[in-house]
C-alpha positions as CSV (number, residue, x, y, z in Angstrom):
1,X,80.2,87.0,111.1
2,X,81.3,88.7,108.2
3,X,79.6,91.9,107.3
4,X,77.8,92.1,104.0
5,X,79.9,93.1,101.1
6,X,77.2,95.4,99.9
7,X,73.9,96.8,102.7
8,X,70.7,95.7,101.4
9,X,67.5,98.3,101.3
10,X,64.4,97.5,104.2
11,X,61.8,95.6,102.2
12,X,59.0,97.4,102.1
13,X,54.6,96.4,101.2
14,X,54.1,98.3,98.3
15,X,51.8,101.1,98.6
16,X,48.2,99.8,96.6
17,X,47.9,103.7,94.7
18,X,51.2,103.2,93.4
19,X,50.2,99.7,92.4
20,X,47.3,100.5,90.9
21,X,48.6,103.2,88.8
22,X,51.3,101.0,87.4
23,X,48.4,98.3,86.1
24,X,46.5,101.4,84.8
25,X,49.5,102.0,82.9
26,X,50.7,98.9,81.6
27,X,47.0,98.1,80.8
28,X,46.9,101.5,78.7
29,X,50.1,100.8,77.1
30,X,48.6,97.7,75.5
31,X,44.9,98.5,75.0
32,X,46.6,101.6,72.7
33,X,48.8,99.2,71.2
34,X,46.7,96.8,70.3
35,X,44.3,99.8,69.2
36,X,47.0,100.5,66.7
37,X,48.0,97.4,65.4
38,X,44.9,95.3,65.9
39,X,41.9,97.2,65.1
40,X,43.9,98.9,61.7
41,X,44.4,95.2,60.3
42,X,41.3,94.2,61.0
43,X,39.7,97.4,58.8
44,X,41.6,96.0,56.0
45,X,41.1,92.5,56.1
46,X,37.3,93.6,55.9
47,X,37.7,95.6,53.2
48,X,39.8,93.1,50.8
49,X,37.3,90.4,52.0
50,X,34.4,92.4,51.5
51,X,35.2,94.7,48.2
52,X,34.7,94.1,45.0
53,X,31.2,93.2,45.5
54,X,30.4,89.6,43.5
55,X,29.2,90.2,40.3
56,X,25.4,89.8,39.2
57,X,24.7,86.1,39.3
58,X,27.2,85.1,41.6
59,X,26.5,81.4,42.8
60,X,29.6,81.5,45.2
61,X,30.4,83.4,48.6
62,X,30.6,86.9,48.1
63,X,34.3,86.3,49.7
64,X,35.6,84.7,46.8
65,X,35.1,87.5,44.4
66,X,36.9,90.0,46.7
67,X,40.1,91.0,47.1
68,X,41.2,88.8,49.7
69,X,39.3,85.4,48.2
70,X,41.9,86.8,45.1
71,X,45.1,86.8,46.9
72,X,43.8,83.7,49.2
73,X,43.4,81.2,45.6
74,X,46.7,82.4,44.1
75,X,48.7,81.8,47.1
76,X,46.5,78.5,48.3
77,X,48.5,75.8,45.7
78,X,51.6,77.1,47.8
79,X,50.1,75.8,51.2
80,X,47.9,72.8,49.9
81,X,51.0,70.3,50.5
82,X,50.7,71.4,54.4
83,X,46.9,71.4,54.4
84,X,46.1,74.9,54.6
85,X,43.3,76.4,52.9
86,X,42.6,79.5,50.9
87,X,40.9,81.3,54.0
88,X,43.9,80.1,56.2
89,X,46.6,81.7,53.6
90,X,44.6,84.9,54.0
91,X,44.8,84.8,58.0
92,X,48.5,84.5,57.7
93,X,49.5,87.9,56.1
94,X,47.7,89.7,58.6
95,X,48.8,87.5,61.4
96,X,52.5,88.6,60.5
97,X,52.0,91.9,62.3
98,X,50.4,90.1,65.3
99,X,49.6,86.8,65.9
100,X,46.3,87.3,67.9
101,X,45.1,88.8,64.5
102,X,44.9,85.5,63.0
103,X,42.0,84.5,64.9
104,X,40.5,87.8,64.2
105,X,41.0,87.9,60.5
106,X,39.8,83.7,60.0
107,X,36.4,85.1,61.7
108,X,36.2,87.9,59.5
109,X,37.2,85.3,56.3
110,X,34.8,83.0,57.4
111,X,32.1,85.2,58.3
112,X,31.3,84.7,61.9
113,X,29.4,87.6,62.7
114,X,27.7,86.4,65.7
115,X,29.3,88.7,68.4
116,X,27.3,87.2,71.8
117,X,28.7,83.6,70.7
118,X,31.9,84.0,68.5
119,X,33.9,81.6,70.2
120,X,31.7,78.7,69.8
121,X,30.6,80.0,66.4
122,X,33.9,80.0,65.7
123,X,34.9,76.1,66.8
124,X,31.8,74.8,64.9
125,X,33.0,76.6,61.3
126,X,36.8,75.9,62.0
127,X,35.2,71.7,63.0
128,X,33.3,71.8,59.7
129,X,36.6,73.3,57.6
130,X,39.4,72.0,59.2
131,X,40.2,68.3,59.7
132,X,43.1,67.5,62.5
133,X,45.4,67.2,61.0
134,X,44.9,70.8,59.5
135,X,44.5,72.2,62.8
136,X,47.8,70.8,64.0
137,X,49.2,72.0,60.9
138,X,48.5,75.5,61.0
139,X,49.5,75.1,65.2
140,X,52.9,73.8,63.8
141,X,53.3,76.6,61.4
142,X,52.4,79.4,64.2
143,X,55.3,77.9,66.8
144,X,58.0,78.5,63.8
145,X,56.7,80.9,61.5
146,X,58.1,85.0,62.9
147,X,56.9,86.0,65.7
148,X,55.8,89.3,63.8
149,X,56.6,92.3,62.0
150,X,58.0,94.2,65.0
151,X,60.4,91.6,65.8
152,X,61.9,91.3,62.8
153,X,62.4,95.1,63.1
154,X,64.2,94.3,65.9
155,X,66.6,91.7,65.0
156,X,67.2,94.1,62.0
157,X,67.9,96.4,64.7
158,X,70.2,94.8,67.0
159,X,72.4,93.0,64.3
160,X,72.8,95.6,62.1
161,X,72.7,93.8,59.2
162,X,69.6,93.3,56.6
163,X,71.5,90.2,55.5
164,X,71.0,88.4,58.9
165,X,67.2,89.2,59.1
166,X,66.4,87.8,55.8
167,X,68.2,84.8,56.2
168,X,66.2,84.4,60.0
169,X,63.1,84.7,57.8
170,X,64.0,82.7,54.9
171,X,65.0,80.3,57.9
172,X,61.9,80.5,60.0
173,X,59.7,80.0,56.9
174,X,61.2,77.5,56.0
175,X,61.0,75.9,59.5
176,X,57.8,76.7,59.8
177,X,56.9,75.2,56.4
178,X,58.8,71.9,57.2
179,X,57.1,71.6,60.4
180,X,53.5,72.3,59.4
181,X,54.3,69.4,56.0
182,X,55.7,67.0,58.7
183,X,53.0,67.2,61.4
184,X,50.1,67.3,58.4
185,X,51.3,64.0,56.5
186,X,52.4,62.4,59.7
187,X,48.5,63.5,61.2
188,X,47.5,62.0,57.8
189,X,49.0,58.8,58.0
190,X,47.6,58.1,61.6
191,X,44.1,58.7,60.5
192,X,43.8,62.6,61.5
193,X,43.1,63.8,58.0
């Protein structure tokens, strides 16, 4: 036979310390990120959805008067055409630094506070708010919309070239926004609205 062009090491079983040392790692290195970007975003979506307090004979949600309910009605006629509501449009900017924010932040703008059952709290508010055709909508939007913040960074990075990255955001925006209109009217017109 021929011999091998290049001689290949012994395979060896990994020793566990040195296993477990790399998960402790890895693990660390994304608790502390997610410490950074996370629990920061979440501080601040609390405090625009929390402050100004309502005013004295306030009949609405106290989020409506705050800083977040603002921002959320002046950028919800934007989004109505692809079903999105003002609490949704508030998820979003937060959700641009990292996705699993947006979960985070719709609790915080709907006011699930219920700790010991937030996921199921959750499903009932987002049954009672969202219609299917919403949900599959704002699913639509997350597949196209940027990843996030740091990505963009990237692709800022590796091209070189600010021009590029704002026409991959203009582009994934508008992909995103084309995708959520479809799959809303189309989940509209087949009775999921």
């Amino acid at each position: 036979t021929e011999p091998f062009m290049m001689e290949l090491p012994a395979y060896k079983v990994p020793d566990l310390k040195n296993v477990l040392f790399n998960l402790w790692l890895r693990a660390k290195i994304f608790i502390n990120r997610a410490a950074r970007i996370i629990l920061p975003l979440m501080i601040l979506v609390w405090f625009l959805s929390t402050f100004p307090y309502p005013p004295e004979g306030a009949t609405g949600p106290a989020i409506d008067y705050s800083f977040a309910g603002m921002i959320g009605h002046a950028l919800e006629p934007l989004f109505r055409p692809i079903g999105f509501n003002w609490q949704m449009v508030v998820a979003l900017v937060p959700g641009m630094a990292a996705r699993e924010v947006a979960v985070a932040a719709l609790g915080t703008v709907y006011s699930v506070a219920d700790a010991e059952n937030a996921t199921g709290a959750m499903a009932g508010v987002l049954r009672a708010n969202w219609s299917l055709a919403t949900g599959l909508s704002f699913l639509a939007w997350y597949i196209f919309a940027p990843q996030c913040l740091p990505t963009l960074g990237v692709v800022r990075r590796e091209t070189n070239s600010l021009k590029w990255t704002w026409i991959m955001i203009a582009y994934m925006f508008g992909l995103a926004y084309l995708a959520s209109y479809v799959t809303y009217h189309v989940s509209v017109a087949m009775g999921g609205g």
